[in-house]
N, C-alpha and C positions, 0 to 999 in steps of 0.2 A: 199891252200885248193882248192880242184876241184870244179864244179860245182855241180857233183851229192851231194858230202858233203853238200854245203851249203844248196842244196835243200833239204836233209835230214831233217838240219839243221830247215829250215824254216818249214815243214811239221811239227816237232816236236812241235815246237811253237805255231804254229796254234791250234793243237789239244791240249796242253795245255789251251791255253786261251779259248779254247771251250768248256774244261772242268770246267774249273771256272766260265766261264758263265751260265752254267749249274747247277752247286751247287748255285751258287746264287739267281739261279730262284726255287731253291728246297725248297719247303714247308715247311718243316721240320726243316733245316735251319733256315730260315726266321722268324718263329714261337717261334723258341726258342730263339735266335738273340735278337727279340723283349720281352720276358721275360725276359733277362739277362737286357737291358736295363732299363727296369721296374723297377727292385730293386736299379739302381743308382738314379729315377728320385724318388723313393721313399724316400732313404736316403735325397735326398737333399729336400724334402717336408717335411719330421720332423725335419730338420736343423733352417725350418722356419716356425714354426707350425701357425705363427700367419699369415702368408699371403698365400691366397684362390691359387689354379694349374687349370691352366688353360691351353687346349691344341689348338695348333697353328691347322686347319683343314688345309687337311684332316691329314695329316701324323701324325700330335702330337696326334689324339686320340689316338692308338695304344699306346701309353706309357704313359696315364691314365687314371689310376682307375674311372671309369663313378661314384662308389661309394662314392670318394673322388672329383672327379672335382667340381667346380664354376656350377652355371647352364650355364653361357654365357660361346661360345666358340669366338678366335679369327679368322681372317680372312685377314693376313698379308700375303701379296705372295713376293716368291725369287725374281718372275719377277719385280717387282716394285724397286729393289735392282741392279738389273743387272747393271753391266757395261755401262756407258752412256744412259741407257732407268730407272734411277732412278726418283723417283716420288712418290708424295702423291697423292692416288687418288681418286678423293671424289667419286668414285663407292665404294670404299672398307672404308672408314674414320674411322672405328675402335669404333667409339665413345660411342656405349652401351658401352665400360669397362669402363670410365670413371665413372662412380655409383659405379664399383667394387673398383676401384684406390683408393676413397674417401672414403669409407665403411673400405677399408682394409688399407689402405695406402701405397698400391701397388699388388701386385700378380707374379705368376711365371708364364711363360710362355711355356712352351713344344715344340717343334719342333725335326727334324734330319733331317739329306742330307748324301749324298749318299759316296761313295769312294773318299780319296785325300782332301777332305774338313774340316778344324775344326767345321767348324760347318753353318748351310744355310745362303744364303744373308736375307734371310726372318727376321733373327736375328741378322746379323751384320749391317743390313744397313736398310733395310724396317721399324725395328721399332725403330731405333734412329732415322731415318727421321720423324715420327711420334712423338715420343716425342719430339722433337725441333720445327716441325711445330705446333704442340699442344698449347706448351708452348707460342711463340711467338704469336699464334693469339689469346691464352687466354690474354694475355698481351696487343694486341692492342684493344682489348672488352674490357677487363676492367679497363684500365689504369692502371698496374702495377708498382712500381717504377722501379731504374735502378738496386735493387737488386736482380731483379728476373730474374731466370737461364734461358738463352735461345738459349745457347750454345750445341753443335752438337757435342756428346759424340761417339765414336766406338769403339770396341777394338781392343786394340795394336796389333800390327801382323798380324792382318787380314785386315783391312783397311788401304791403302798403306794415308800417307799424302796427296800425291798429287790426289786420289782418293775424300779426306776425304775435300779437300777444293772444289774441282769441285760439292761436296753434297750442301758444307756449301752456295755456291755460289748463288744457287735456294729457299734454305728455303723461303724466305722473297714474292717469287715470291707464294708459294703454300699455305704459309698463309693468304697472301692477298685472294686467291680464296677460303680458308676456312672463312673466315671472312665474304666476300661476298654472303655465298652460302645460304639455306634456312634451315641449318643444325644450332640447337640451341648446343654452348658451357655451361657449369657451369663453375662457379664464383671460379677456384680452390684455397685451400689453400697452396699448395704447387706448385713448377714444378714437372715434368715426367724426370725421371732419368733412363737409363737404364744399368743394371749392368749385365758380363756374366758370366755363368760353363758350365763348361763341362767336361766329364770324365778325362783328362788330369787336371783341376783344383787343386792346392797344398791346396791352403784354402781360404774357401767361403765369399764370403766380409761377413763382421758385420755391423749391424743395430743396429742403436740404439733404443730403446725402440720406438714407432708407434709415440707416441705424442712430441715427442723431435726430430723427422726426420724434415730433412730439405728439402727433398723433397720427393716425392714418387716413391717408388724403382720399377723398371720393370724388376725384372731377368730374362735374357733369357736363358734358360736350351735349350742347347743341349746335347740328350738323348746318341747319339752313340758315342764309342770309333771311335777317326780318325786311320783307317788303310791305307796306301799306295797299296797296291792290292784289297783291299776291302773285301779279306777274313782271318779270323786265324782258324786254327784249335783249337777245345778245348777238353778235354780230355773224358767229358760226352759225346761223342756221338757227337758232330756238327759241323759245321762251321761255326764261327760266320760272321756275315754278318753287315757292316756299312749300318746304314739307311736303315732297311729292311722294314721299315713301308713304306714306299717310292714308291709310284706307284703300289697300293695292283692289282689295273685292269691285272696287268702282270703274277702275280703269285700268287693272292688271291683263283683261283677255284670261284671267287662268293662272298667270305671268306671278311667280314666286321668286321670294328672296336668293332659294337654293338655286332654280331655274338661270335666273341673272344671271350672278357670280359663275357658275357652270359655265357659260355661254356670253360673258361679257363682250369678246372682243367684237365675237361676232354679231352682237345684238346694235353696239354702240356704232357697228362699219357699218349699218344698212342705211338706206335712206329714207325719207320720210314713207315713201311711196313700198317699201320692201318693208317694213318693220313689222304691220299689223302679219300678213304673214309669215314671216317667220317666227315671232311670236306662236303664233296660231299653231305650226309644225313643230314645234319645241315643246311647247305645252301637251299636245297628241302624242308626240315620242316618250314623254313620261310617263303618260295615264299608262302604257301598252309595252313599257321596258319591263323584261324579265330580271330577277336576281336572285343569283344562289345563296347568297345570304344577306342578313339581316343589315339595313340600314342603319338602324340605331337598336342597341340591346334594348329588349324592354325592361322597365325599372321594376325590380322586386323589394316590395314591403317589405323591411329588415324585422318590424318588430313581431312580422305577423309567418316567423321565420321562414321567409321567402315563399311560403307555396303558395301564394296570388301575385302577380305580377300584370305590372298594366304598358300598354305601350300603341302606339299609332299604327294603325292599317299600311300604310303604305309604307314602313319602317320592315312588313314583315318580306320574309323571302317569299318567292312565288309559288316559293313549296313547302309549305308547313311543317318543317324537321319535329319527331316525335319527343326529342330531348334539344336543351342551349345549347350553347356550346362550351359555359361555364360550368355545364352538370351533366351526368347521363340521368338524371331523375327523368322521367315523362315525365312529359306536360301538354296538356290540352287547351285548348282556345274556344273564347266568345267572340265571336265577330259580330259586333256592332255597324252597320251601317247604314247608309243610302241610298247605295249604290246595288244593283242586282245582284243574287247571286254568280250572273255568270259570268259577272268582272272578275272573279276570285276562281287561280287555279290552284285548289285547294287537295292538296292530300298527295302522299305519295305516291303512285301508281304500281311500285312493286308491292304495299302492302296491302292484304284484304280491307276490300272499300267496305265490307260490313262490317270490320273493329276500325276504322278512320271513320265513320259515319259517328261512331260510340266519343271519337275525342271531340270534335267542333260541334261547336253551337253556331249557328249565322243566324242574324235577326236583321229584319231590313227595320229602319227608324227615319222617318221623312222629319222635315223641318217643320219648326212653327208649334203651333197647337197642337196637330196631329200627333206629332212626334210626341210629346208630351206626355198624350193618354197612352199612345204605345208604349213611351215607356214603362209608365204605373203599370197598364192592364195587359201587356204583352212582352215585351223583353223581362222584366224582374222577375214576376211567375215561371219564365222560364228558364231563365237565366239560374236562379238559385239552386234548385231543386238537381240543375246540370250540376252546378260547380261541389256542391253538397258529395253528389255521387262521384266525382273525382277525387275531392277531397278526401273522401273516405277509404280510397283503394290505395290512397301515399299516392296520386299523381298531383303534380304542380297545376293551376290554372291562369295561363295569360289571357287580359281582358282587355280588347282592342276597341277602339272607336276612330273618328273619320280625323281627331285630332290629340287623341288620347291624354285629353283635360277632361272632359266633360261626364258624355254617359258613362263612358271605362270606369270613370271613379266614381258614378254612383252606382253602379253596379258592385264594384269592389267594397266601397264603402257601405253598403245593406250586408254583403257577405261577412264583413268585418264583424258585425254587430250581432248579427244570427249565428256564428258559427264558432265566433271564437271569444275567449273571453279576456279581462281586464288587463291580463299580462300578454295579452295576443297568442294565445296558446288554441289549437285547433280541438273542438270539444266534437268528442264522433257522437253521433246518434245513440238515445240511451237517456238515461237519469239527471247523469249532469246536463244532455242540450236540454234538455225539459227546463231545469234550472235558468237556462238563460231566457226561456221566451218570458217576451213582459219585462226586461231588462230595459230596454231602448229611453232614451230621453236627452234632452239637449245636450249634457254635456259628456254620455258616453257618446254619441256622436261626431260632438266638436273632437273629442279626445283619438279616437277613429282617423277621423280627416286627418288630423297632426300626425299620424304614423304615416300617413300616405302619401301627404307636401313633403314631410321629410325626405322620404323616398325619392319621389317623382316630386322636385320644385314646381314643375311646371304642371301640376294639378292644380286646373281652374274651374271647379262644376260652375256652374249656372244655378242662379237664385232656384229657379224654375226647376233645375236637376236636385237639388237640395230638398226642394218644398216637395215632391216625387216621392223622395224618400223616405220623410218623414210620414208622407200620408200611406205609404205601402207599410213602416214599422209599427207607425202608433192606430194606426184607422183599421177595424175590422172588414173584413174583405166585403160585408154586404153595405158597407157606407161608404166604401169606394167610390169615387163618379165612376159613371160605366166608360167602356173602352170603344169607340169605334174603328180599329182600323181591323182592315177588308182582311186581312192576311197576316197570321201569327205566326210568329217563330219558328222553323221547324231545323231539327239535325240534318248536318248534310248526310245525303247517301250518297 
């Protein structure tokens, strides 16, 4: 065969796999992909009527019913599963389900991955590491006997042996740090068991009646059929796509889990040709909807007896109410964002804008590197010194960001460590705060974070918001790296 052949050859290929990459980022695809999934994770939800579905974030919401889910969601990552970087890691510890495990006596769990896979490390390995480190440090808390299960379950063919002993190997290492940490276990009645399906599945384990289990079952549902190219044609019009929930930032248009479900019927009746827009119109009618109240309450730090609370921007009303509606205490807001100040209609307009200007903080905070130094050299400096002076007059502090995981909680989290002390008690200005500076060190701040996961599960900083923190607590303000962003922080007026 000549050369020009092969290169023929290779051009062909190319442009095939370019076109598959291409279908797979296609909406429409993707969209209906995720429906077809839907009605297996459904069958397998009335298979087990009596245990709550619960979806693994972000991917598993897409293939459930917000109607039908648990209120808690889980927050088990593949990365914690990976190939020699496995681990339990008490940022993430899972531990709100545990009320669900005991309430139900067990639950199903939602996730998918993408092409080539039977199914994510997040469910082959992230939560049997979980349920054995669980079990285990339940066991050295409460003195269990030697019949309780504390052995390191995976499934066959997906966990190689020698994989599955190099896990077992660690357990006893990240129980101990679960045991040690400041994160309270319950007294369980059973162990954590985890059982899997998957589209491929002939038939679904059986359960015996809840009260006659021997332990408590954690099915992990993996939603998407495993394809080897990642796509099949289907006769209605698609091509189905493995794990299309998977990475929505690439080919969602904007297009969120809540957004979908809102708008299913009519998302799934457009046609190829109508979809990118109305898409496009759905995602704009969100960014620019008004609400009189709150989306999701924001989560207040139990140990840090409630006066910081952390919660997501777009979670808030469109009008910043000067108390919750769990308390008449005031409360004041950081607004963390990206977004301009004049997306935010901020403040009540019957009350004087120059004591509304005195409750919010707005800080814009861009992506990337930049974001970074603004946080060190621009939100924290002015972030603290805000919440300090709230703190001090008895008003509460809620601290917002674009997804209230990240900067929220390292913003909270410095506040945690400066203001209040080892029993989370609020230390006002004076003799005792003098006492605390020069306190900070790794594990009052691991200790910190744990009152804030507890609170808020779904507090995720970033390595990068972490490492921020440490360099704002422990680094003197002249060995700071310097800040460059154009525009600092300022109160709204």
């Amino acid at each position: 065969m000549c050369s020009n052949e092969l290169d023929s050859i290779e051009n062909y290929r190319a442009q095939a796999l370019a076109h598959i990459r291409r279908e797979s980022l296609d909406l429409y695809n993707r969209l209906h992909s995720i429906a077809e999934d839907v009605q297996f994770v459904t069958s397998v939800a009335e298979a087990y009527p009596d245990l709550p579905i619960l979806p693994n974030l972000r991917c598993g919401a897409w293939y459930v019913d917000p109607n039908i889910a648990a209120k808690e969601a889980a927050y088990f990552k593949s990365t914690d599963g990976h190939f020699n970087n496995w681990s339990f890691n008490l940022r993430r510890p899972n531990l709100h389900l545990l009320p669900v495990v005991v309430e139900h006596h067990g639950f199903i769990l939602v996730d998918s991955t993408r092409a080539g896979k039977r199914m994510p490390d997040a469910l082959s390995k992230t939560v049997p590491i979980w349920c054995a480190v669980v079990n285990r440090a339940v066991k050295a808390t409460f003195s269990k006997d030697a019949s309780w299960d504390i052995a390191l379950y995976t499934p066959p063919g997906t966990v190689s042996a020698q994989e599955h002993a190099q896990i077992e190997a660690r357990l006893d290492g990240w129980a101990d740090h679960l045991v040690n940490s400041s994160y309270v276990l319950p007294n369980l009645e059973c162990p954590l068991r985890p059982l899997w399906i998957t589209p491929a599945t002939s038939a679904y384990p059986q359960l015996p009646p809840a009260r006659e289990r021997q332990f408590f079952a954690v099915i992990c549902l993996s939603a998407s059929k495993q394809l080897e190219e990642g796509l099949e044609r289907r006769s209605n019009g698609f091509s189905y796509v493995q794990g299309s929930g998977d990475d929505h930032e690439l080919w969602g248009m904007g297009l969120t889990p809540e957004i979908f479900w809102t708008h299913k019927d009519a998302i799934l009746s457009a046609d190829r040709t109508e979809i990118e827009d109305l898409v496009s119109e759905l995602v704009a009618q969100r960014s620019i909807e008004t609400r009189s109240e709150w989306s999701t309450l924001p989560s207040p730090i139990k140990k840090a007896n409630s006066l910081l609370l952390i919660s997501r921007i777009d979670d808030l009303p469109s009008t910043l109410p000067s108390s919750l509606p769990d308390s008449e205490d005031a409360v004041a807001y950081v607004l963390i964002s990206e977004r301009s100040q004049a997306h935010f209609a901020l403040g009540d307009n019957s009350r004087d804008p120059e004591n509304r200007s005195r409750d919010v903080l707005y800080t814009e905070l861009a992506e990337g590197k930049k974001g970074q130094m603004q946080f060190l050299g621009s939100v924290l400096p002015q972030a603290l010194p805000f919440i300090d002076a709230q703190l001090s007059k008895g008003v509460r502090v809620c601290v917002c960001c674009g997804n209230g995981k990240d900067a929220s909680v390292g913003v909270a989290l410095t506040a945690l460590q400066m203001y209040f002390d080892d029993d989370g008690e609020f230390v006002p200005p004076g003799e005792a705060r003098n006492a605390l500076e020069g306190t900070a060190n790794k594990k009052s701040l691991s200790t910190r974070l744990q009152w804030i996961i507890t609170s808020r599960p779904q507090a995720n900083p970033s390595r990068a918001t972490l490492k921020r923190v440490n360099e704002f607590l422990l680094t003197p303000p002249s060995l700071r790296r310097r800040h460059d962003a154009n525009t600092p922080p300022i109160p709204i007026s």
